[in-house]
LUMVEXMI-836205 format. One record per residue (C-alpha): y, z, x; residue number from 1; chain. Coordinates in steps of 0.05 Angstrom, whole numbers, always signed. Layout:
REM LUMVEXMI-836205
<r yy="Y" zz="Z" xx="X" num="NUM" chaine="A"/>
...
END
This chain:
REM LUMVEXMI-836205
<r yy="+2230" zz="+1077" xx="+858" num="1" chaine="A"/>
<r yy="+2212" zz="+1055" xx="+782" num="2" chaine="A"/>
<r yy="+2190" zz="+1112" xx="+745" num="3" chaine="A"/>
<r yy="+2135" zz="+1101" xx="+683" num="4" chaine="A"/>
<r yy="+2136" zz="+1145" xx="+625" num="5" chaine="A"/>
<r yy="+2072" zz="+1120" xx="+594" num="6" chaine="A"/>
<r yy="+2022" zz="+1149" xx="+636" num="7" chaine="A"/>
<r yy="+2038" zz="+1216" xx="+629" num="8" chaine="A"/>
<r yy="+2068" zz="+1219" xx="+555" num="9" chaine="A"/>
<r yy="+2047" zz="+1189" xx="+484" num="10" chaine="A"/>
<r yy="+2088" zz="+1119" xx="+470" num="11" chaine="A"/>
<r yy="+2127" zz="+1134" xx="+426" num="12" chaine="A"/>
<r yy="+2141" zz="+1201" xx="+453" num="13" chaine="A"/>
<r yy="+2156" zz="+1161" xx="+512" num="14" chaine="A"/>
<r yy="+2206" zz="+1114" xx="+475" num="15" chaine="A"/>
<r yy="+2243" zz="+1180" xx="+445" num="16" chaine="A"/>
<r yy="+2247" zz="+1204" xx="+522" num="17" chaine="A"/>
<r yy="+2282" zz="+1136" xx="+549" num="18" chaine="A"/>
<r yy="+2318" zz="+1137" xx="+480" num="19" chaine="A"/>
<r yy="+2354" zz="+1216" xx="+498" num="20" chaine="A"/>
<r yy="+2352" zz="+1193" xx="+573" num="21" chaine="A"/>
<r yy="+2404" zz="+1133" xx="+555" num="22" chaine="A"/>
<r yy="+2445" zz="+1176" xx="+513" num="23" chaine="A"/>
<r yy="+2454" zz="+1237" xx="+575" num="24" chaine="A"/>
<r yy="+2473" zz="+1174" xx="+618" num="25" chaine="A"/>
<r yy="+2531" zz="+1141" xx="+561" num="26" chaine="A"/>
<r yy="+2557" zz="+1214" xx="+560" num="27" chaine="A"/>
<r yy="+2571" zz="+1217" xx="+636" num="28" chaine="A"/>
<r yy="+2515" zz="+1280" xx="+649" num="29" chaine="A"/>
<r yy="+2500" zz="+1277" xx="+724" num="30" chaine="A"/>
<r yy="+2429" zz="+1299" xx="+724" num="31" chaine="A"/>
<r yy="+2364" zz="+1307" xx="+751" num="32" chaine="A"/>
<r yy="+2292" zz="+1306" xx="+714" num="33" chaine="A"/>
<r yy="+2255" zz="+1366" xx="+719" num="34" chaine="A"/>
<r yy="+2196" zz="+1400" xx="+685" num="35" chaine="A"/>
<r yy="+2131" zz="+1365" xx="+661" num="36" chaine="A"/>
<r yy="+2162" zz="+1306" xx="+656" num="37" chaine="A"/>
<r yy="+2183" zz="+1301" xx="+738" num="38" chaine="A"/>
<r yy="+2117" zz="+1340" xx="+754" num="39" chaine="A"/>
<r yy="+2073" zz="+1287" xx="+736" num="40" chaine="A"/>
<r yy="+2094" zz="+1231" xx="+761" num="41" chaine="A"/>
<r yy="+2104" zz="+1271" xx="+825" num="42" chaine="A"/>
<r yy="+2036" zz="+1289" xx="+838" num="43" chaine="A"/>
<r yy="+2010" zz="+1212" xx="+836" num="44" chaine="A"/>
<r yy="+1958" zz="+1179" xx="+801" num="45" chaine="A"/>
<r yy="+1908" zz="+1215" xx="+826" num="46" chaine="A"/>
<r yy="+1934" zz="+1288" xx="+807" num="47" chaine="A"/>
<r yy="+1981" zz="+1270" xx="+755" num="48" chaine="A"/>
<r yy="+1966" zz="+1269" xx="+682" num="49" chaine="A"/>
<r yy="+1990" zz="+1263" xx="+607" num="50" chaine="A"/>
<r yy="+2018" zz="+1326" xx="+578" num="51" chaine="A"/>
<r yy="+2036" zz="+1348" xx="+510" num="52" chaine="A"/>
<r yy="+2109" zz="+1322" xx="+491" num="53" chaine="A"/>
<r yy="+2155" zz="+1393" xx="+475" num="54" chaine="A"/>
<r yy="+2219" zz="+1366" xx="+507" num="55" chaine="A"/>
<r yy="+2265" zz="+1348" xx="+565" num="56" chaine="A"/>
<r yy="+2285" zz="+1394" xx="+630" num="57" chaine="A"/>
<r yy="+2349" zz="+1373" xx="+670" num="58" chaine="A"/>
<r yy="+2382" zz="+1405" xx="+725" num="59" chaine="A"/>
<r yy="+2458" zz="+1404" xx="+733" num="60" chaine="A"/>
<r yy="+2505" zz="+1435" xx="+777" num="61" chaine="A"/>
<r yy="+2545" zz="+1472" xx="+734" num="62" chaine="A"/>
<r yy="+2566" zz="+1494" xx="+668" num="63" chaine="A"/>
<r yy="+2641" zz="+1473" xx="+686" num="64" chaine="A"/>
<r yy="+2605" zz="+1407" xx="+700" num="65" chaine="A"/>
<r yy="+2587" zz="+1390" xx="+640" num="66" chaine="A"/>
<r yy="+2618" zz="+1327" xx="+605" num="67" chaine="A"/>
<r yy="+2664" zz="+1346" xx="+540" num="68" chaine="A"/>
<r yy="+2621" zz="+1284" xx="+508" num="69" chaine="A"/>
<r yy="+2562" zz="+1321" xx="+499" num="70" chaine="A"/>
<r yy="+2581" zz="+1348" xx="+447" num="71" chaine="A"/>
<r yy="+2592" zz="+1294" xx="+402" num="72" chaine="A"/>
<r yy="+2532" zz="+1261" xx="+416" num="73" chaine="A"/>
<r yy="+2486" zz="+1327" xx="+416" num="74" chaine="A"/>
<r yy="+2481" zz="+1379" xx="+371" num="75" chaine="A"/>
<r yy="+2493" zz="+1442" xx="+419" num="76" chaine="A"/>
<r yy="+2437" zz="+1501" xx="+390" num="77" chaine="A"/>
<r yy="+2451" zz="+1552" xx="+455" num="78" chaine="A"/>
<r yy="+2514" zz="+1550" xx="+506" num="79" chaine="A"/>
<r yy="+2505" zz="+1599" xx="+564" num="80" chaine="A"/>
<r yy="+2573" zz="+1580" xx="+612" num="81" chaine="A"/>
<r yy="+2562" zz="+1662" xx="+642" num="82" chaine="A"/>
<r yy="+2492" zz="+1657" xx="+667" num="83" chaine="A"/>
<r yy="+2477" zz="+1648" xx="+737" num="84" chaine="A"/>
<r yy="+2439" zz="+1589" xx="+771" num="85" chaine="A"/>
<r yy="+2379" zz="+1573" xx="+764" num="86" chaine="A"/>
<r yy="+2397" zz="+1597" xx="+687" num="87" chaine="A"/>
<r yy="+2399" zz="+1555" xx="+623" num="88" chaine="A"/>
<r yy="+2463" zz="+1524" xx="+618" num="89" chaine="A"/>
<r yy="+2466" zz="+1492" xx="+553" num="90" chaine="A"/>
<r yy="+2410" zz="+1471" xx="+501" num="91" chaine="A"/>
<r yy="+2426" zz="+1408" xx="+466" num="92" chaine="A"/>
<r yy="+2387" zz="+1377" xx="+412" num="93" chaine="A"/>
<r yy="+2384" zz="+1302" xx="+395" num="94" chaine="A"/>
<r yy="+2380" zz="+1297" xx="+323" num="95" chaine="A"/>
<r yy="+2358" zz="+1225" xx="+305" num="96" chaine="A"/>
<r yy="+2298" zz="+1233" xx="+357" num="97" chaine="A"/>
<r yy="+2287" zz="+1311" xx="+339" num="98" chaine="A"/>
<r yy="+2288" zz="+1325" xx="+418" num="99" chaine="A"/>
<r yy="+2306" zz="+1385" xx="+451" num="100" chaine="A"/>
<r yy="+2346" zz="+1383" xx="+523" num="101" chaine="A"/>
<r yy="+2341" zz="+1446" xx="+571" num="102" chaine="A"/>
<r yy="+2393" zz="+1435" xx="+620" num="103" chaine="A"/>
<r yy="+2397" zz="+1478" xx="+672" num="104" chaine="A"/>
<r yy="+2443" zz="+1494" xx="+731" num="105" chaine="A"/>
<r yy="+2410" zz="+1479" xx="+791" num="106" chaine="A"/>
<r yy="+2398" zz="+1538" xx="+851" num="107" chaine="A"/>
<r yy="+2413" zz="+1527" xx="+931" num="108" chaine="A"/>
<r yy="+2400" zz="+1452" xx="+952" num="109" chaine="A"/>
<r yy="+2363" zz="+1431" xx="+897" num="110" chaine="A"/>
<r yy="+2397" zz="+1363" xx="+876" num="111" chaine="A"/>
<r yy="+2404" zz="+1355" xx="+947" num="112" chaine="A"/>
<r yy="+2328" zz="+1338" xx="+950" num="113" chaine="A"/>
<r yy="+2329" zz="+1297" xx="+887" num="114" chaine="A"/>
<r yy="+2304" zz="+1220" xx="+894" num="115" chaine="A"/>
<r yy="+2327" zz="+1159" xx="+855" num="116" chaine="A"/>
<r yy="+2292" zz="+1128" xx="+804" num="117" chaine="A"/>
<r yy="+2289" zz="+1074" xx="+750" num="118" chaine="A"/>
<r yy="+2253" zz="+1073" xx="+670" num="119" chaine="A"/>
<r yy="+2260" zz="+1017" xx="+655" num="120" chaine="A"/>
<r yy="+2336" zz="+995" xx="+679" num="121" chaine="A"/>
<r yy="+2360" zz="+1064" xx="+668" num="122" chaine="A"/>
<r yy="+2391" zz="+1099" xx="+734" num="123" chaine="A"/>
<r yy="+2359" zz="+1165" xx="+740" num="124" chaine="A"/>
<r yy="+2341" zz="+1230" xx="+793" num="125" chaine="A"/>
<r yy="+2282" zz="+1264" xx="+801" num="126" chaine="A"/>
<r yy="+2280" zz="+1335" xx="+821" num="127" chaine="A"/>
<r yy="+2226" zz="+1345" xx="+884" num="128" chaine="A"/>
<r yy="+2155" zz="+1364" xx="+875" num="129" chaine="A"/>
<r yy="+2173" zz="+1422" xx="+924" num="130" chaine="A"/>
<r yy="+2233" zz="+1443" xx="+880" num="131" chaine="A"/>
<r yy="+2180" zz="+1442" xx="+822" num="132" chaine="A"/>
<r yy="+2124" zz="+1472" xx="+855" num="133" chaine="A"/>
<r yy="+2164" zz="+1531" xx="+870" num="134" chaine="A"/>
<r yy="+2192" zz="+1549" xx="+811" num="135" chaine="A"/>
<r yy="+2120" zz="+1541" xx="+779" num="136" chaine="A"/>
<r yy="+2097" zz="+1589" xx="+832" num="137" chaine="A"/>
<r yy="+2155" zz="+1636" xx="+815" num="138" chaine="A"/>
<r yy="+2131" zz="+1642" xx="+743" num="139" chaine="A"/>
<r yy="+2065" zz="+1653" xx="+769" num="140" chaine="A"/>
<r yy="+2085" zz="+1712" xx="+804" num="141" chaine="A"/>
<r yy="+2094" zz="+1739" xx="+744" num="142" chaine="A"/>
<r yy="+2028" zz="+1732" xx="+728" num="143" chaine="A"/>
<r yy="+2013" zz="+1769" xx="+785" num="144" chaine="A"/>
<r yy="+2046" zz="+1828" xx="+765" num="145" chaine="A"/>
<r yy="+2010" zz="+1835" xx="+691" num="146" chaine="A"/>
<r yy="+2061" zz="+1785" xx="+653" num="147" chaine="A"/>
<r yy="+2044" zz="+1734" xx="+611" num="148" chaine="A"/>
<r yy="+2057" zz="+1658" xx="+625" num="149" chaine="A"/>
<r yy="+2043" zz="+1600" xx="+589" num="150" chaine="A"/>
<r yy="+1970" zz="+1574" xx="+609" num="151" chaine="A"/>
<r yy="+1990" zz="+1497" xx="+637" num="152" chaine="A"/>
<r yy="+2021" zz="+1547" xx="+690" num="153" chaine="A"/>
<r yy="+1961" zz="+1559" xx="+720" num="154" chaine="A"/>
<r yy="+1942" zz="+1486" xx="+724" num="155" chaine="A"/>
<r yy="+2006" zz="+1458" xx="+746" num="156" chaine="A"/>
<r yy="+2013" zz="+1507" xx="+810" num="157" chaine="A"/>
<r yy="+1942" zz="+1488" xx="+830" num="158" chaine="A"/>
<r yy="+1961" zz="+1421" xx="+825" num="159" chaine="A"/>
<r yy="+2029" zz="+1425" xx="+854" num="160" chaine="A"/>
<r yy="+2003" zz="+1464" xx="+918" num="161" chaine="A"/>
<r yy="+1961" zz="+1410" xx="+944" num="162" chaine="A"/>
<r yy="+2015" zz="+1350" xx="+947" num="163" chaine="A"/>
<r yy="+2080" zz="+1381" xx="+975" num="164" chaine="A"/>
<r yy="+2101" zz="+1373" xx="+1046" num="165" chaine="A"/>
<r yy="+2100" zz="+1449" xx="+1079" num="166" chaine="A"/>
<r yy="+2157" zz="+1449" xx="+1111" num="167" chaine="A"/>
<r yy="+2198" zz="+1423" xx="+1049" num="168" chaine="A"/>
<r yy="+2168" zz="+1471" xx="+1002" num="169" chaine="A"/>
<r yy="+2193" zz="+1537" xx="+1044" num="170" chaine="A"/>
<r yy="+2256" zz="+1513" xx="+1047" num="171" chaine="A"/>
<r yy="+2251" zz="+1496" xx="+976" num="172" chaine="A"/>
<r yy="+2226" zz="+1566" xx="+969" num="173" chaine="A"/>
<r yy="+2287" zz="+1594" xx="+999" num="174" chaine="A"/>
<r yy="+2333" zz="+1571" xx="+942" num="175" chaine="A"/>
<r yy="+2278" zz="+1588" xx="+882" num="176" chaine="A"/>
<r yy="+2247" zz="+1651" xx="+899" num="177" chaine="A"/>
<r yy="+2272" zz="+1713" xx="+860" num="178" chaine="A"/>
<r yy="+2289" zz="+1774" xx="+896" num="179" chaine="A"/>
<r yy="+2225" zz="+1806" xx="+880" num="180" chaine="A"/>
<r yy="+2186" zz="+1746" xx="+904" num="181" chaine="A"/>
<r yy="+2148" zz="+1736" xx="+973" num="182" chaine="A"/>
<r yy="+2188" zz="+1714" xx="+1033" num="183" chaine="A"/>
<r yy="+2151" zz="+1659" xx="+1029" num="184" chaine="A"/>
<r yy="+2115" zz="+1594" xx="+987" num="185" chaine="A"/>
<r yy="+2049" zz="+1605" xx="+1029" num="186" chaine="A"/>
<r yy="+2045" zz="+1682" xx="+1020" num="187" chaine="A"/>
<r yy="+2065" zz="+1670" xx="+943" num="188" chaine="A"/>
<r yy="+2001" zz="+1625" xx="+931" num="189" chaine="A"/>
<r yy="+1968" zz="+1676" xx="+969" num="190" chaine="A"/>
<r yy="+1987" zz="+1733" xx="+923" num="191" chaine="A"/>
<r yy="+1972" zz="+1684" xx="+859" num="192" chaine="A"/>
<r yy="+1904" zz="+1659" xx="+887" num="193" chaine="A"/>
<r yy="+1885" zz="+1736" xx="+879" num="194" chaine="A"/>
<r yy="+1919" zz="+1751" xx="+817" num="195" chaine="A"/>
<r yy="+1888" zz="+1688" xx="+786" num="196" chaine="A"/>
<r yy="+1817" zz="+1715" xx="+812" num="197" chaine="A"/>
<r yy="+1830" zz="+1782" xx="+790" num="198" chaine="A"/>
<r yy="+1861" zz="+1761" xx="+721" num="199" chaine="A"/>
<r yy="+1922" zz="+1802" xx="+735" num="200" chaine="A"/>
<r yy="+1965" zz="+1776" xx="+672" num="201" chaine="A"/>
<r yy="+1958" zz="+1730" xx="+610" num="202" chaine="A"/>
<r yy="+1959" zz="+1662" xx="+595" num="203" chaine="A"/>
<r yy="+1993" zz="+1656" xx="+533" num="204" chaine="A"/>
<r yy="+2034" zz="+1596" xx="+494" num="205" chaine="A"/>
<r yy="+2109" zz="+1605" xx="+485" num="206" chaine="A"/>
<r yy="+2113" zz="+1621" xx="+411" num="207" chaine="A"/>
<r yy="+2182" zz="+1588" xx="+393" num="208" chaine="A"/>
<r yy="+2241" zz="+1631" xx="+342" num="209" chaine="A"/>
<r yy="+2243" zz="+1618" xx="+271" num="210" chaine="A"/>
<r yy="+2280" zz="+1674" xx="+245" num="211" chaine="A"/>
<r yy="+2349" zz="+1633" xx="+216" num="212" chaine="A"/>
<r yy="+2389" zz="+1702" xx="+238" num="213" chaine="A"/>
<r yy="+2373" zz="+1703" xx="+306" num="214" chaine="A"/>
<r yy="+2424" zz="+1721" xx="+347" num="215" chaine="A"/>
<r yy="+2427" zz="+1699" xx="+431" num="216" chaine="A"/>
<r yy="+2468" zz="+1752" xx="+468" num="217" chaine="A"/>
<r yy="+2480" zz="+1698" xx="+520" num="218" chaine="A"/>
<r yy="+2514" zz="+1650" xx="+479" num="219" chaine="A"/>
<r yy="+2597" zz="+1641" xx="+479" num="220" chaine="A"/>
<r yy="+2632" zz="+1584" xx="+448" num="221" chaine="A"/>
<r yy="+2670" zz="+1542" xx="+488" num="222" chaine="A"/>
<r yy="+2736" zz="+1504" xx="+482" num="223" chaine="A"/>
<r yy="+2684" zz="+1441" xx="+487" num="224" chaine="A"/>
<r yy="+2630" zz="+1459" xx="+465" num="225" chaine="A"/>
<r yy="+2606" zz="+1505" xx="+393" num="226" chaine="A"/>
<r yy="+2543" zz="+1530" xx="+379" num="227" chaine="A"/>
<r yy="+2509" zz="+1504" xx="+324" num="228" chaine="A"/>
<r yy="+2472" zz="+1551" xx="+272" num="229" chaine="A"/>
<r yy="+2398" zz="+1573" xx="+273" num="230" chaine="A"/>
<r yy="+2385" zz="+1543" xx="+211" num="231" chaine="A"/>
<r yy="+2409" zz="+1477" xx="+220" num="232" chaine="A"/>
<r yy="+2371" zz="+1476" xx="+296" num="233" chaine="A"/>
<r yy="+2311" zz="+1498" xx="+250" num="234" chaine="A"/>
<r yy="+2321" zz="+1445" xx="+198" num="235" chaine="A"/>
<r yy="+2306" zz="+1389" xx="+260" num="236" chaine="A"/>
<r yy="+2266" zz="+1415" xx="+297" num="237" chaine="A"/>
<r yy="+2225" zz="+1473" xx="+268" num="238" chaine="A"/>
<r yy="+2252" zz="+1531" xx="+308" num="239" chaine="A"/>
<r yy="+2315" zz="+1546" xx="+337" num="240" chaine="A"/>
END
């Protein structure tokens, strides 16, 4: 399957995606797209759409999977090798193209479900629209219960809900949910079609750290990889 960037991103925000994309491949990162940037192009032409740019989602095993050459090719601004799946892994950040990676360690069956694809003539996996829907409709559980969530939540669940296959979601569902979650995808959009009605929580943007002392409890140097500083995350890309 070819895969287009340009539909759904800026250019040349599109050109700094393939750029990042053929620097995880040259380090050896088996991965799959997830986030935004596999959402949209998994809904179709007549659901997707472009999105704000903020940066790239990718799903990995394992920490213990990750390739030692990440780390000279990325600065590394978090390292989380104790969190469980479904966790951020490891946050690297490309410095030329000022580009943040979330890479995350993938729950259940997940890459299982992944499909092939090409940008350009760069190899690639996509996580499925079922994988994504579910973990959208996990946040907006959330939601449900009084939280806040960032607003494109709302519109990428409605969105998500109408193109996956229903017996592929639940079993997607099965490997996402939380343990405070519904049993099931169809009694979760259920519970958010009411909380959305009843305005049960907030839609509110992700406001991003700044403070150059921050501290992440969940980060631990490695023997292959070393977290980088707050500051000099800051100093490329505005926030750490």
């Amino acid at each position: 399957m070819t895969m287009r960037l340009d539909p759904f991103l800026e250019v040349v925000d599109a050109q700094r995606v393939f750029s990042v994309l053929r620097k995880l491949n040259a380090c050896g990162l088996d991965y799959a797209i997830t986030g935004g940037m596999a959402l949209e192009p998994g809904l179709g032409s007549g659901l997707g759409r472009q999105r704000a740019f903020n940066d790239i989602d990718v799903v990995v095993s394992t920490f213990e999977a990750l390739p030692s050459t990440l780390a000279s090719a990325f600065m590394i601004s978090h390292a989380h090798p104790d969190r469980p799946k479904g966790k951020l892994a490891i946050q690297l950040v490309e410095p030329k193209q000022r580009v943040r990676i979330d890479v995350f360690s993938a729950c259940g069956d997940t890459l299982m479900r992944t499909r092939p694809a090409l940008i350009g003539d760069l190899p690639i996996k996509v996580v499925a629209v079922e994988d994504l829907a579910c973990r959208i409709a996990s946040e907006m559980i959330c939601f449900s219960r009084g939280d806040s969530v960032p607003p494109k939540c709302a519109d990428d669940h409605a969105r998500a809900r109408q193109v996956v296959d229903v017996d592929l979601v639940e079993r997607a569902w099965r490997d996402q949910r939380r343990e405070m979650d519904p049993l099931t995808y169809a009694d979760a959009t259920v519970q958010i079609a009411d909380a959305t009605e009843r305005q049960a929580g907030k839609l509110a943007s992700q406001v991003y750290c700044t403070d150059s002392d921050a501290v992440c409890r969940h980060c631990r140097d490695t023997v292959d990889f070393k977290v980088a500083s707050p500051k000099s995350v800051i100093a490329i890309l505005g926030y750490c």
